[in-house]
C-alpha positions in Angstrom: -7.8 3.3 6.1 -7.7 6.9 5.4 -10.6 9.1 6.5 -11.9 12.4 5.2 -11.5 15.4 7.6 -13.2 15.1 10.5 -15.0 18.6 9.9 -16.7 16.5 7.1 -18.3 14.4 9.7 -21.6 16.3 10.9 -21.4 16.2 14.9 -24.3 13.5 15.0 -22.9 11.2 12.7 -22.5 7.6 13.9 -19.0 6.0 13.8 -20.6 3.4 11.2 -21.4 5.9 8.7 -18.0 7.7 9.4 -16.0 4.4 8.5 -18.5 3.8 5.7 -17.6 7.5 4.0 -13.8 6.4 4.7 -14.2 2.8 3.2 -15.7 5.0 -0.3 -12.9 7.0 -0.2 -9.7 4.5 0.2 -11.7 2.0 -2.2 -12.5 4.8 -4.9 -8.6 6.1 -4.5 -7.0 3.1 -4.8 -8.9 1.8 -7.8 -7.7 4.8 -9.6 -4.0 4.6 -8.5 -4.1 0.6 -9.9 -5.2 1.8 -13.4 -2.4 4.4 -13.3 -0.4 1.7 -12.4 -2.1 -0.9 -14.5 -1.0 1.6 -17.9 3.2 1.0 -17.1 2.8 -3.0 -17.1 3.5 -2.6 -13.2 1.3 -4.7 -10.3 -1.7 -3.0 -9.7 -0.6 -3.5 -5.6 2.1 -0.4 -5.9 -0.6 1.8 -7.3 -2.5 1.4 -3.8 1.1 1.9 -1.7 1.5 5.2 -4.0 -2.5 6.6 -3.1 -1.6 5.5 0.8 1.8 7.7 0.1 0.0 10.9 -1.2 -2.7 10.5 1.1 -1.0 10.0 4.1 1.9 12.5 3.6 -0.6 15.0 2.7 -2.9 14.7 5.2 -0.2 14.7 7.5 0.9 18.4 6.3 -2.7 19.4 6.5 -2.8 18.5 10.4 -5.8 16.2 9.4 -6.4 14.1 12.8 -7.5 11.1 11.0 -4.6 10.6 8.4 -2.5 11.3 11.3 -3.8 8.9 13.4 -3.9 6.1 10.4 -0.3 7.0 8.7 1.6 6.4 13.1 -0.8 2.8 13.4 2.4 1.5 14.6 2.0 3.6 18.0 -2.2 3.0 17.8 -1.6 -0.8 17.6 0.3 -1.3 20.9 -2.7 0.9 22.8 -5.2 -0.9 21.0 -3.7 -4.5 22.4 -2.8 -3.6 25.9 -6.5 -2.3 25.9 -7.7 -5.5 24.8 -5.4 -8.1 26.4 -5.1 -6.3 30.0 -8.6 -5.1 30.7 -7.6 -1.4 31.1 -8.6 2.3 29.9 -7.1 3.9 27.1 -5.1 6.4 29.5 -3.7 3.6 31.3 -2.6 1.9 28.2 -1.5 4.8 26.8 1.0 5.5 29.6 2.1 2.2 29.6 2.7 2.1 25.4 4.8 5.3 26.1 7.2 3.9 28.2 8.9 1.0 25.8 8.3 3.7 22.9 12.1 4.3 21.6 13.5 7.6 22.2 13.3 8.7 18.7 9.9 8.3 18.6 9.1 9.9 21.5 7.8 12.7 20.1 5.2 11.1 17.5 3.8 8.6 20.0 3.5 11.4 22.1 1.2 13.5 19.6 -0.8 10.7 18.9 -1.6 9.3 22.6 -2.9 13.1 22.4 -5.5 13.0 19.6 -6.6 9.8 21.3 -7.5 11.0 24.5 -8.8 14.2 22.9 -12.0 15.8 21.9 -11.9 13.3 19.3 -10.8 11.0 20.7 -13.7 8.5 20.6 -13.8 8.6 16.8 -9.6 8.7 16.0 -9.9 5.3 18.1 -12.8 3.6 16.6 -11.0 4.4 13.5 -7.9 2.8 14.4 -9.7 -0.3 15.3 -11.6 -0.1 12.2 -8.9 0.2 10.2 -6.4 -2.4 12.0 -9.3 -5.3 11.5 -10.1 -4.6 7.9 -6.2 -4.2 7.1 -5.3 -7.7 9.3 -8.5 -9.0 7.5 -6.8 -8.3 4.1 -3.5 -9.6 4.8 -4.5 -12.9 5.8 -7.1 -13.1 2.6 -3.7 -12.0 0.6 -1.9 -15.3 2.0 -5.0 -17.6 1.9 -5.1 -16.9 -2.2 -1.3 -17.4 -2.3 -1.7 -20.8 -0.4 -4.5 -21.4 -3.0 -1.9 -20.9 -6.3 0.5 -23.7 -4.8 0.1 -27.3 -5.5 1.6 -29.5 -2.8 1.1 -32.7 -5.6 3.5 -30.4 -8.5 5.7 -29.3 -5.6 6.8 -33.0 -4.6 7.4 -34.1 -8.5 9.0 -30.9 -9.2 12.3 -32.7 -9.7 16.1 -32.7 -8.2 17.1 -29.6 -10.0 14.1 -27.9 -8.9 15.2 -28.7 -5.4 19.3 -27.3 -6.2 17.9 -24.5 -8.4 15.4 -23.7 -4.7 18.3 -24.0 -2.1 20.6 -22.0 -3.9 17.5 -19.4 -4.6 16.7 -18.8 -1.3 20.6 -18.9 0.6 22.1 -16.7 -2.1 19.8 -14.0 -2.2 19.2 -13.8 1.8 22.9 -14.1 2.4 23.3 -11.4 -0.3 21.0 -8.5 0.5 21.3 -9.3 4.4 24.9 -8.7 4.2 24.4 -5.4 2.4 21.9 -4.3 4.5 23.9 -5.0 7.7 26.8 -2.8 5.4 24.6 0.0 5.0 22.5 0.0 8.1 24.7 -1.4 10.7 22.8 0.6 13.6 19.6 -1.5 12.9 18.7 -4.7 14.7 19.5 -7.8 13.7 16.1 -9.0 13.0 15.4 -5.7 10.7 18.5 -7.4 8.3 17.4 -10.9 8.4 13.9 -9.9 7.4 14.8 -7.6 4.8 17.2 -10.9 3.4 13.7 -12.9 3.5 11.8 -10.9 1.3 14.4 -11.4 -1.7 14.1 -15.9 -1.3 10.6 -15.1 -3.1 10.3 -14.9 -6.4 7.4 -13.6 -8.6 6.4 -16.3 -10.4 3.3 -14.7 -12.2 5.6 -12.5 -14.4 7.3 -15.2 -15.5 4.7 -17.1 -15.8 3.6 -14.7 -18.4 6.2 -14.5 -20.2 7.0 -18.1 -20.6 3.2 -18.4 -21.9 3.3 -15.7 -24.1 6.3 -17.2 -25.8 5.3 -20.8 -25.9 7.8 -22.1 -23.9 5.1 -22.6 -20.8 5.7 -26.5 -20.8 9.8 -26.2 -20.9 12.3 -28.1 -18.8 13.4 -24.3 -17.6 9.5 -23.3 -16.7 9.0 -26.4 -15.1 11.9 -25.8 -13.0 11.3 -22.0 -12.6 8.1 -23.0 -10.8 8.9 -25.9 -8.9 12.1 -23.5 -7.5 9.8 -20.6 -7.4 7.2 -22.1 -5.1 9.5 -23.6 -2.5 11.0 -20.4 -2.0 7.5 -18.8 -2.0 6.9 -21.3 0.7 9.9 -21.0 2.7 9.3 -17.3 2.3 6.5 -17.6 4.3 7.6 -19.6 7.4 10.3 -17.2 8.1 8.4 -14.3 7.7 6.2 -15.8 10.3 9.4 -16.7 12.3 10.7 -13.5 12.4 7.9 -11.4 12.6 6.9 -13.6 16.0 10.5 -13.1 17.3 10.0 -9.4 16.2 6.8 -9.2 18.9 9.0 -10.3 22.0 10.6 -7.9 23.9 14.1 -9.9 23.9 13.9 -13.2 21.8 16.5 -15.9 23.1 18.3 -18.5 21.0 15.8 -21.0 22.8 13.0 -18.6 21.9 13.8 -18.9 18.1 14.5 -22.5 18.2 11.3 -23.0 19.2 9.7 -20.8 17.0 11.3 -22.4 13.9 9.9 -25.9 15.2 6.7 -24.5 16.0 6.2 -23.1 12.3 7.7 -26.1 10.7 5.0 -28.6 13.0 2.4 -26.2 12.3 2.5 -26.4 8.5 4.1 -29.9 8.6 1.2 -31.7 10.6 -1.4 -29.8 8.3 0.0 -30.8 5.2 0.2 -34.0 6.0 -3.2 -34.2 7.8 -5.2 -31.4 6.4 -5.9 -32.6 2.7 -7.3 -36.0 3.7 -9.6 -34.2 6.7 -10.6 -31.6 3.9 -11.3 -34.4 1.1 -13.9 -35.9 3.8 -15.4 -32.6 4.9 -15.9 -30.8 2.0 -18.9 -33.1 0.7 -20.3 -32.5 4.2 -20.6 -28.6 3.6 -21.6 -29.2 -0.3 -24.5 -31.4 0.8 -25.9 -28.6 3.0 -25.3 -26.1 0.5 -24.1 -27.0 -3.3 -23.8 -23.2 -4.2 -21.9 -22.1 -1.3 -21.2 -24.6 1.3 -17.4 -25.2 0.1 -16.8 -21.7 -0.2 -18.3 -20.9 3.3 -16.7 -24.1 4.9 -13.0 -22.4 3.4 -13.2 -19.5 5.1 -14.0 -21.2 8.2 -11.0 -23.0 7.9 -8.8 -19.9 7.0 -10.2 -17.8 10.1 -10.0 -21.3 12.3 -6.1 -21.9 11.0 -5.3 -17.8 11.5 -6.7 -17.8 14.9 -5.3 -21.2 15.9 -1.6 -19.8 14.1 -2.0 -16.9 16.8 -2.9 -18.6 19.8 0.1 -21.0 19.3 2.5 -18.0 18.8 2.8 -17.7 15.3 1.7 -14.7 13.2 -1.5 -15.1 12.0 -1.1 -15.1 8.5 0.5 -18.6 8.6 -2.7 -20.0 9.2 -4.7 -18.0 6.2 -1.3 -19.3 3.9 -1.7 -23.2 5.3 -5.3 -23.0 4.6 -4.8 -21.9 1.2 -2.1 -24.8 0.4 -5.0 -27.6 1.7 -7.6 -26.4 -0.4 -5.9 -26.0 -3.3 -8.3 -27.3 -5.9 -6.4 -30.2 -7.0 -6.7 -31.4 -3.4 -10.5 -31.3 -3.2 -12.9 -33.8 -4.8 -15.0 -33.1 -7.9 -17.8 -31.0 -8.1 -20.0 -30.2 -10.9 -20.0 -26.4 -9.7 -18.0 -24.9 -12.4 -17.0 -21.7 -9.1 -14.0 -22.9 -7.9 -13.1 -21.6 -4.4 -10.3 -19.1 -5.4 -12.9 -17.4 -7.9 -15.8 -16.7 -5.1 -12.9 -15.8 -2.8 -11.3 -13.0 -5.6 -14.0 -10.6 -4.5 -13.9 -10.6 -0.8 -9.5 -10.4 -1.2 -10.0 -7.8 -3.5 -12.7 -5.5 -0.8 -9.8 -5.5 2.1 -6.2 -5.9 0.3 -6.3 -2.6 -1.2 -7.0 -1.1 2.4 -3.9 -2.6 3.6 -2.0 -1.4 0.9 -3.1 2.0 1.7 -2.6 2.0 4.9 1.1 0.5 4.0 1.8 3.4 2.0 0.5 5.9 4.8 3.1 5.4 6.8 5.9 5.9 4.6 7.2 9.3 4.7 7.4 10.8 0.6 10.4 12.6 1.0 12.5 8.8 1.6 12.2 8.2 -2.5 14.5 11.2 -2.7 17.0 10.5 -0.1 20.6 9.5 -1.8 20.9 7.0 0.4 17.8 5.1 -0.6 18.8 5.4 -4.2 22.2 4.3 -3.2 20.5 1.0 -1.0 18.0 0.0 -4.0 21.7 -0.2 -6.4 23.1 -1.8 -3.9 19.5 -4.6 -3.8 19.7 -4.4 -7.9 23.4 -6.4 -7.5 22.5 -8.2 -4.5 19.2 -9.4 -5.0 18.9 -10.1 -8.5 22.6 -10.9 -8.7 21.5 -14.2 -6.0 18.9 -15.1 -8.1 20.7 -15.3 -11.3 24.0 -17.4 -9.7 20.9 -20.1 -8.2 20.0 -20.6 -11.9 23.5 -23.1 -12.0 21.7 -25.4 -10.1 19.5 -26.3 -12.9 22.6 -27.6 -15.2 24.1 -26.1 -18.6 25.0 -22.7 -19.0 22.1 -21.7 -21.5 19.5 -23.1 -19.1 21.1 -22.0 -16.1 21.0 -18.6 -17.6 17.6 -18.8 -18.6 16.1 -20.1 -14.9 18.5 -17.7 -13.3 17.1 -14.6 -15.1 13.4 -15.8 -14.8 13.7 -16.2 -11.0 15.0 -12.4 -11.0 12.0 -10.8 -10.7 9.9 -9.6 -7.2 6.3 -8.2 -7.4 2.9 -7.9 -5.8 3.8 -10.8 -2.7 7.1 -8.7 -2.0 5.1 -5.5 -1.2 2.9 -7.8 1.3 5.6 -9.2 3.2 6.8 -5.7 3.2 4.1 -4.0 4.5 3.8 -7.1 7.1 7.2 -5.8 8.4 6.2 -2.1 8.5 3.6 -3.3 11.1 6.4 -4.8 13.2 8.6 -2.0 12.7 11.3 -4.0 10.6 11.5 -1.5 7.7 12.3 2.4 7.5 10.6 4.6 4.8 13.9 4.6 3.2 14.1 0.9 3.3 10.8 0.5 1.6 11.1 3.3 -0.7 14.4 1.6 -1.9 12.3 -2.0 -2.4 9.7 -0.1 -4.4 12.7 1.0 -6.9 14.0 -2.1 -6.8 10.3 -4.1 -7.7 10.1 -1.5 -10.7 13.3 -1.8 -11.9 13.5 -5.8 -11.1 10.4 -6.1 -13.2 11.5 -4.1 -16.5 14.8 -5.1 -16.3 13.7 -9.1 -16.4 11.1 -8.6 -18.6 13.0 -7.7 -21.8 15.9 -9.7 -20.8 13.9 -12.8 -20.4 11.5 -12.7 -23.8 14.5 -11.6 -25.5 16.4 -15.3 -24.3 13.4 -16.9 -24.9 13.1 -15.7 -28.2 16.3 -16.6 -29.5 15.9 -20.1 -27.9 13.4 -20.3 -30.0 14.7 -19.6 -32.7 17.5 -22.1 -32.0 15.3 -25.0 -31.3 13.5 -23.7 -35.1 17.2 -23.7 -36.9 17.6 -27.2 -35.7 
């Protein structure tokens, strides 16, 4: 989250009402930067990343101790968990964060292990704990309401060339942009690759969604597949995110180390789908008995924070558990109820409070000069061919050239879940600034590129199918 300057903060001001005046100020920001968004046709999510951008970079130039401390959370993080797990003062945990920092960031961690042991010290690191737990809070919210959109029933009777059109989807594009990343970055670490290769198996499905509505073709064989295809990837999008990001956290992961991993993810979403919907078909009546207005909503967030901190605990990230909760509460899973709120709509509110302070904080740590950087420009090109390029070959799974074309095309585009996953790997230090300023060209450019190509196929189909 991104604070006012400190000088704003009268001496005898509490640390609650400090974080309140912060929380006004992110909120109030990013809701502008979504309309400005919102008036291009682009997901409101990139206008938060842009207000994190401006805010952090400036505050940054101004020397403003706050921003500072906000935009480098990747060094506060560290401090903040040896604090927590080992018992010990900040200065000890300082001095012990300092000596696996990497040489090149020497410097930075350096500065900021100063502010936090300074005069204001107290408040920078109040802050920082403030702003990791409403940001963490946000993510996990993020991936319980993407859990919520998929239906495990329309998944299984989504059909064999659902299943090709998926396969193909998700190898393509990860071989694809994994490959070009290792050809432009071959200094970086192997994980950093493989991760960047995982973002482009997901697909956003809500554009296309859109436009398949808006040109009556919702109910197609191609839609039909589009979503079946789209889903699965979403899905397996997820589980190696998780992977990687809890290989990313050990100091040297092993082949043994990511087998198990892998298994661990698979048996922790595998036993809950298979378990979870018939334990939450015979508890949900329980919690609407003791409260018919909000005992189902309260009883699913139990469930999300119960899941995220049972996700940790077992050594995956915890935003596997907010996702698995979302796929076994998924309204079609649930019994009946004559109260006309469904869980995703009370939920809407609380997701929309603390995602936009992750966003933020995403785009405060991105430095504003990588969107001018030739070789950013030059890597989002090179993610134009790759990823879309993997998308649009996985459309030949669904059979027939006109159709392949059309599935291919419609899987093109990334959106709103891309930039989470991003910003998930900016916390584990998996993505540069000029990484992740070339993946916001590429989301822009993804977006209008699909959008006219797509309504324009549709519309001729159309027009075929009318002819006939």
């Amino acid at each position: 989250m991104i604070a006012p300057l400190l000088s704003l903060a009268p001496g005898g001001t509490s640390v609650f009402a400090f974080i309140l005046l912060s929380l006004a100020v992110v909120l109030a920001l990013a809701l502008v930067g979504r309309w400005l968004v919102s008036r291009l046709g682009l997901p409101g999510v990139l206008g938060e990343i842009m207000v994190g951008i401006v805010l952090g970079n400036v505050g940054v130039a101004l020397g403003i101790e706050a921003v500072e401390v906000v935009a480098n959370m990747g060094h506060v993080t560290p401090i903040l968990d040896t604090m927590f797990e080992e018992n010990v003062s900040l200065s000890v945990a300082s001095r012990q964060v300092l000596t696996l920092v990497r040489p090149e960031s020497a410097e930075i961690a350096q500065h900021i292990v100063d502010l936090l042991n300074g005069p204001n010290g107290s408040r920078l690191l109040s802050l920082g704990q403030a702003a990791r737990l409403f940001s963490d809070l946000g993510v996990v919210l993020l991936m319980f309401m993407t859990g919520l959109s998929v239906s495990l029933g329309r998944l299984a009777a989504s059909g064999k060339a659902a299943v090709r059109v998926a396969i193909l989807g998700a190898l393509l594009p990860f071989a694809l942009t994994a490959g070009a990343s290792y050809a432009m970055r071959p200094d970086e670490v192997l994980l950093a690759h493989l991760f960047l290769g995982t973002l482009f198996v997901d697909t956003a499905l809500g554009i296309t969604a859109r436009i398949f509505g808006d040109s009556g073709q919702e109910q197609s064989a191609e839609a039909r597949i589009v979503l079946g295809a789209g889903v699965m990837d979403q899905v397996l999008t997820l589980i190696l995110i998780a992977v990687i990001t809890t290989l990313a956290a050990s100091p040297e992961p092993s082949f043994g180390e990511v087998g198990s991993v892998v298994a661990l993810a698979l048996v922790f979403v595998g036993l809950l789908t298979m378990f979870g919907e018939r334990t939450v078909r015979w508890m949900v009546p329980l919690f609407d008995a003791l409260d018919f207005q909000t005992g189902r909503f309260l009883f699913s967030l139990s469930l999300v924070f119960s899941l995220s901190w049972l996700a940790s605990v077992s050594g995956l990230e915890a935003v596997m558990g907010g996702f698995a909760a979302g796929l076994v509460l998924n309204e079609s899973n649930l019994p009946s109820t004559t109260n006309k709120v469904s869980i995703r709509e009370r939920a809407a509110p609380l997701e929309a409070f603390f995602s936009p302070i992750f966003f933020v904080l995403v785009g405060a740590r991105v430095n504003v000069s990588a969107f001018l950087d030739p070789s950013a420009l030059a890597f989002a090109g090179l993610l134009l061919v790759a990823g879309m390029g993997g998308k649009l070959l996985a459309g030949l799974g669904a059979g027939g050239a006109a159709k392949g074309r059309v599935v291919g095309v419609a899987l093109m585009p990334r959106g709103g879940t891309m930039l989470i996953f991003a910003g998930i790997g900016r916390q584990f230090d998996l993505m540069s600034d000029e990484v992740f300023a070339a993946l916001a060209i590429f989301i822009i450019t993804s977006m209008l590129i699909t959008g006219a190509a797509l309504s324009r196929m549709l519309r001729g189909s159309s027009g075929d199918a009318a002819t006939e």
